[in-house]
C-alpha positions in Angstrom: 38.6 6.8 49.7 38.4 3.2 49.3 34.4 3.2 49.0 34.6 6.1 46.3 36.8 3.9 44.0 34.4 1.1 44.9 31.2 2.9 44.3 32.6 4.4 40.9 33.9 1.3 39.4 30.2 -0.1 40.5 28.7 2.8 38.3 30.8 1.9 35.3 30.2 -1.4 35.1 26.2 -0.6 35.7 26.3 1.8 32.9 27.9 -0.4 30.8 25.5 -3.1 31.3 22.8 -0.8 29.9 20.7 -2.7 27.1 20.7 -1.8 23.9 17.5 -0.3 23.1 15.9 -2.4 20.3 16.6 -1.5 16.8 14.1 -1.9 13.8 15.2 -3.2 10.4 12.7 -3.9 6.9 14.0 -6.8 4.6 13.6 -6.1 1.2 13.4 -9.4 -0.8 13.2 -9.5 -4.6 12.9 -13.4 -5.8 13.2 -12.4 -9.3 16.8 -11.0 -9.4 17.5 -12.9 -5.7 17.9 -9.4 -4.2 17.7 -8.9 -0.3 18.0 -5.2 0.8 18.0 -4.6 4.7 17.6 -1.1 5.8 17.3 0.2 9.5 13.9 1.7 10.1 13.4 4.0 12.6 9.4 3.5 14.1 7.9 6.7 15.4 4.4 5.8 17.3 1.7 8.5 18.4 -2.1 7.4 19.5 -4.5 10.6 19.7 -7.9 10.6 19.8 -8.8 6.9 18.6 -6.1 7.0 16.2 -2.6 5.8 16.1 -0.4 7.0 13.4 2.8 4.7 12.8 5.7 6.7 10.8 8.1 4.2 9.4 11.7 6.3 8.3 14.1 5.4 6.4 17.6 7.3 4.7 15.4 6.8 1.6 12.1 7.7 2.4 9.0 8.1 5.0 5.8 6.4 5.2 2.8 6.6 7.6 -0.3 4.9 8.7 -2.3 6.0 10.4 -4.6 2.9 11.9 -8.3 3.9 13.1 -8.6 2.3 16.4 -12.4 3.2 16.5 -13.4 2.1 12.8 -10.2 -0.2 10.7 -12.0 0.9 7.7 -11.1 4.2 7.8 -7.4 3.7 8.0 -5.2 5.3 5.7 -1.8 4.8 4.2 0.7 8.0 3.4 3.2 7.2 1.2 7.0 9.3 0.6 5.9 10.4 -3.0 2.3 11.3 -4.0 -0.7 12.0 -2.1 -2.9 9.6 -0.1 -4.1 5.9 -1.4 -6.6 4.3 -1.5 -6.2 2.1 1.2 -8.5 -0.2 3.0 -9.4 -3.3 5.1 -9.4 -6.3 3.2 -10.1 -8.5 6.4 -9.4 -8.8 10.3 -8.7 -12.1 11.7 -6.9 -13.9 14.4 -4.2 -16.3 13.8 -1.6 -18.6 16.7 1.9 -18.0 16.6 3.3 -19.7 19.5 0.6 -20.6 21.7 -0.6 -16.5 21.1 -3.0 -15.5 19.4 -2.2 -12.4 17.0 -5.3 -10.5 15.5 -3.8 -9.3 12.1 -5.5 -6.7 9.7 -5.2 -6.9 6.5 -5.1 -4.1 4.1 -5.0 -3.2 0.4 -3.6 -0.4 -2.1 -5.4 -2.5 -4.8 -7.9 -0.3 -6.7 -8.5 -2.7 -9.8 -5.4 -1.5 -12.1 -2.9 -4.3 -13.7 -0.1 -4.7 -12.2 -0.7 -2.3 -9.4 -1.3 -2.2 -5.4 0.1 -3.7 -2.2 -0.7 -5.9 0.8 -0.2 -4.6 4.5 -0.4 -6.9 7.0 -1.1 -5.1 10.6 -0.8 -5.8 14.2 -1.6 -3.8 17.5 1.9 -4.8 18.8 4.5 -5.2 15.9 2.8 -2.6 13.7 3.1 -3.3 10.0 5.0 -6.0 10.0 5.1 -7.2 6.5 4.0 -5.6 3.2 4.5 -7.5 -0.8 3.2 -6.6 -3.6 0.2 -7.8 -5.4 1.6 -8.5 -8.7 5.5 -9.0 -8.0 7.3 -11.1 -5.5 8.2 -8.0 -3.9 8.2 -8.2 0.0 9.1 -6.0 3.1 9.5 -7.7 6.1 9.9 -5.8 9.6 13.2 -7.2 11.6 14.6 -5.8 15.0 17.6 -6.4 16.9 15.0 -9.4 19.0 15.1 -12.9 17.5 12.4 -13.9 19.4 9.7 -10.6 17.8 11.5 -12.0 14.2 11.0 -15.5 14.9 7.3 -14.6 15.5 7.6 -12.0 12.8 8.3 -14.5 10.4 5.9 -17.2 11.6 3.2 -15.0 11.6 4.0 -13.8 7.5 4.4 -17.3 6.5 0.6 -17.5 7.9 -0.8 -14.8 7.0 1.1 -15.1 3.0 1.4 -19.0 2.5 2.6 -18.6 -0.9 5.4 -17.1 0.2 6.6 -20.8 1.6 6.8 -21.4 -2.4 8.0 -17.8 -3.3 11.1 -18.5 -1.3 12.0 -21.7 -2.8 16.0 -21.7 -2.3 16.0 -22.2 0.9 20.3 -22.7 0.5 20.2 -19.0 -0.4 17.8 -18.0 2.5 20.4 -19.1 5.0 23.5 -18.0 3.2 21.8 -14.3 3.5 20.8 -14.7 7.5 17.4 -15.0 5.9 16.1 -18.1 8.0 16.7 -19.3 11.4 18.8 -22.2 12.0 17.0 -25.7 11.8 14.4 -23.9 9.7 15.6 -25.4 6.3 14.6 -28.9 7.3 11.2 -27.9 8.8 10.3 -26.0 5.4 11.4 -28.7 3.1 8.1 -30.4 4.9 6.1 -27.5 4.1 
């Protein structure tokens, strides 16, 4: 009787001890108005047949890529409200994060009208991870429940957007809102 009470208090504490499966949030920052939205984003990921097709859901909406493994250039974008964009590869480069190299693509809405398209900025493992707009300081970043993926996250959009180091200028404000990591303000002042 002893062992039963032994092994069942074992299972409870192992089940307890269960991690938390990682959770997936998008930032949405406004600099005009000083407006940060976060909204938790569920990722749905399928690859068949030389494509993988990347569902991003919200309580507000849905959007989908769907990335061309064989050809980038075919890639398309499907967003929640009117039929497919056009959508294609600006460039493909590599950039280091952290002693890793990340090989970002770089996508476009951007079809020549004023004051119109987006910027997508895509990796094999974090996905889309950041999105702005072309003619507003509009920006989406993807955050999870891992400091260490949004540390890199954000190191890897502040190299792949450099304006954004002057776009995000308040860096008081940015810390108030949990918006950079601690220690961060004195290494962007140097920017």
């Amino acid at each position: 009787m002893k062992h039963i009470w032994s092994f069942g208090l074992l299972f409870i504490c192992l089940a307890s001890c269960k991690p938390k499966p990682e959770e997936y949030y998008v930032k949405r920052i406004k600099i005009g108005p000083r407006t940060i939205n976060t909204t938790k984003v569920i990722i749905d990921k399928s690859v068949q047949a030389n494509k993988t097709r990347l569902t991003y859901k919200t309580a507000f909406d849905t959007v989908s890529y769907i990335i061309d493994n064989q050809n980038k250039k075919k890639s398309q974008l499907l967003p929640p409200t009117y039929g497919a964009e056009s959508f294609h590869l600006v460039e493909d480069y590599s950039v280091k994060v952290a002693n890793k190299e990340y090989r970002i693509f770089h996508f476009s809405t951007f079809d020549g009208t004023m004051d119109g398209g987006s910027e997508h900025y895509w990796n094999e493992d974090l996905g889309v991870f950041f999105t702005r707009g072309r003619s507003w300081p509009n920006y989406f970043v993807l955050e999870s429940t891992d400091e260490k993926k949004n540390k890199i996250i954000w190191n890897l959009v502040k190299e792949v957007y450099p304006a954004i180091k002057d776009r995000l200028e308040d860096i008081d404000w940015l810390e108030k809102e949990g918006l950079t990591a601690k220690g961060e303000k004195a290494a962007t002042n140097n920017m």
